[in-house]
C-alpha positions in Angstrom: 0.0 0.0 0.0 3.0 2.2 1.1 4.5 1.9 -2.2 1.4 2.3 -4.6 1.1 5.6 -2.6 4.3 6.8 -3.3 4.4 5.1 -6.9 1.2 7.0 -7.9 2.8 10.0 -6.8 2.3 11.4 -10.8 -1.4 11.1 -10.3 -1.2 13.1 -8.2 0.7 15.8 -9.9 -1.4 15.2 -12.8 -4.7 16.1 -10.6 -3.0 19.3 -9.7 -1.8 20.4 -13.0 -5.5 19.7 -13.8 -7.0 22.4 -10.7 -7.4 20.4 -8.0 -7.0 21.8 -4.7 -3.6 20.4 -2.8 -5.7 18.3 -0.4 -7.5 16.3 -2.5 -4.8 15.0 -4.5 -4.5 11.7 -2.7 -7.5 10.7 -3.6 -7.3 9.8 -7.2 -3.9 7.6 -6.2 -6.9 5.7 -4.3 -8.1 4.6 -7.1 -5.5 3.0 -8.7 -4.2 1.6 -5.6 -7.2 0.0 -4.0 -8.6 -1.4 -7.3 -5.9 -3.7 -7.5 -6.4 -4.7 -3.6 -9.9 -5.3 -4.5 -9.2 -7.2 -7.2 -6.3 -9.8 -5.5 -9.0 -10.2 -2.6 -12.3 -10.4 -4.6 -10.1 -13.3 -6.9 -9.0 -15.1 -3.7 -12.3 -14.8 -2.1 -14.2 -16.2 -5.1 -11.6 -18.8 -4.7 -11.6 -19.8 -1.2 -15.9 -19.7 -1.3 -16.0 -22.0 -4.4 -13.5 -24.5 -3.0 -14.8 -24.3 0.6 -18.5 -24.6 -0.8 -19.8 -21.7 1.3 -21.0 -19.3 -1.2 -24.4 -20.0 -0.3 -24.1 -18.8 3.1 -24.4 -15.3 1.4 -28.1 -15.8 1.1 -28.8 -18.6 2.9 -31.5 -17.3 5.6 -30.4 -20.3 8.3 -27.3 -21.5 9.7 -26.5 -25.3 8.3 -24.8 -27.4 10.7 -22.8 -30.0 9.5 -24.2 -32.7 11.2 -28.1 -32.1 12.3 -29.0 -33.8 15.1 -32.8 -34.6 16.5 -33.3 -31.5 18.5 -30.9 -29.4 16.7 -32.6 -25.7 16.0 -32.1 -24.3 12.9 -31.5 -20.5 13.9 -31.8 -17.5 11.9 -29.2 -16.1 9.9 -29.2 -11.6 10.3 -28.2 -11.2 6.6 -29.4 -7.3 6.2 -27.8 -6.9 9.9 -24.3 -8.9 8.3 -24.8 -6.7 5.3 -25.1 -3.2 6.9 -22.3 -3.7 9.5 -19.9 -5.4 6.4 -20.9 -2.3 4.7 -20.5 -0.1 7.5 -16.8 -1.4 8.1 -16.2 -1.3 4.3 -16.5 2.7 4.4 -14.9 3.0 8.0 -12.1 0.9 5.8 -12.1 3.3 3.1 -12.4 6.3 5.4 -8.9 6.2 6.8 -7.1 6.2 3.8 -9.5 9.1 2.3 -8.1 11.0 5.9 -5.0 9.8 5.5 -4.3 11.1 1.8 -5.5 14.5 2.9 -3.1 14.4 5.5 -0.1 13.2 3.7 -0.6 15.8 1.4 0.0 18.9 4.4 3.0 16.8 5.3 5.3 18.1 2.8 9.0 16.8 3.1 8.3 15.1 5.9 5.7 13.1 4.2 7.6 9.9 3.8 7.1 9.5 7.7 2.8 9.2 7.2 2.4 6.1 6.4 4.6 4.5 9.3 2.7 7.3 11.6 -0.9 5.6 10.4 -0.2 2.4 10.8 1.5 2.6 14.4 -2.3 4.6 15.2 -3.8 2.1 14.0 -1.9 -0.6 15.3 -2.1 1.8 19.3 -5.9 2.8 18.8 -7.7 -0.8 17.8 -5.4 -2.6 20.9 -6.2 0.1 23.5 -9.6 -0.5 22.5 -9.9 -4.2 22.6 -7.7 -3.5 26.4 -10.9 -1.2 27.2 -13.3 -4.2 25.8 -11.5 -6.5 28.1 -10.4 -8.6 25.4 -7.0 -9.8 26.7 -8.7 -10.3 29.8 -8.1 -14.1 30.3 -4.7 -14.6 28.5 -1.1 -15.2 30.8 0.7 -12.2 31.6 3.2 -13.1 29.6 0.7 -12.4 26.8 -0.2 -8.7 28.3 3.6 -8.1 29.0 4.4 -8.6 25.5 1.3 -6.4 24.4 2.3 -3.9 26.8 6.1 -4.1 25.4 4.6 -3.9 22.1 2.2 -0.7 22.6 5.3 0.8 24.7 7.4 0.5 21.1 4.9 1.6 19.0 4.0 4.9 21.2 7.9 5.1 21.4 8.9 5.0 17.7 6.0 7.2 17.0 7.5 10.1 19.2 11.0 9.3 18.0 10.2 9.9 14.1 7.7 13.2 15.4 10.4 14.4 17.1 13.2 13.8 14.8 10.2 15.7 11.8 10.9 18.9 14.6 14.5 18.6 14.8 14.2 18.7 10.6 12.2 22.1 10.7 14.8 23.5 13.5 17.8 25.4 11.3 21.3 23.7 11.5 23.5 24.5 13.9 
């Protein structure tokens, strides 16, 4: 993804030559870049459903069991309630990079440090909040050490490469 973004670099200089305002100049790099990640995972999908014969749980409006039993229940499957939260996470998806090619573009030389920046957030945010959801609550403390350790790094590196973007906008000495 990192590369694509800086690959597609002449789109964007193409959508500025052509009037577009600075910030929005990401975005048609999106959909270049994306296209092709849709494509690898819609091919491998396809794939995986055909040979694991599950394409019919996309419209199948009961759960199948593999082996029914007498007083097995067949329960209701939510499919409108699977297909608004899929869709739901599908534009949350597509929302951080549309944020995040708006704010690489105000980055200016110091750009080449975004993408590092938004995935360490993401990496933070999401395990903060599965900590606040309790959902490391029953693994060994060797397993919250090491995600402690980990979060410790990340929130580390990410101040090391914001400070060392200051000490680039300070004039040598």
């Amino acid at each position: 993804m990192a590369y694509g973004m800086s690959a597609g670099e002449p789109i964007s200089v193409s959508a500025l030559k052509y009037g577009a305002n600075g910030i929005w100049t990401g975005l048609p790099k999106l959909i270049v870049v994306l296209a092709g990640g849709f494509t690898t995972n819609f091919l491998w999908c396809l794939y995986l459903l055909l040979k694991n014969k599950t394409l019919h749980q996309y419209t199948s409006k009961y759960e199948r069991t593999e082996a029914p039993t007498k007083n097995a229940k067949s329960s209701r499957v939510p499919l409108l309630a699977n297909f608004l939260f899929s869709a739901l996470a599908g534009c949350t998806w597509y929302m951080q990079f549309f944020f995040y090619t708006m704010g690489e573009t105000q980055m200016g030389h110091y750009k080449f440090s975004s993408w590092t920046i938004h995935m360490a957030s993401i990496i933070i945010f999401s395990t903060l909040w599965g900590i606040f959801l309790k959902e490391w609550k029953n693994t060994s403390g060797m397993t919250k050490f090491m995600v402690g350790l980990a979060l410790a790094t990340l929130i580390g590196s990410t101040i090391i490469i914001g400070f060392a973007n200051y000490l680039g906008t300070q004039p040598s000495m």
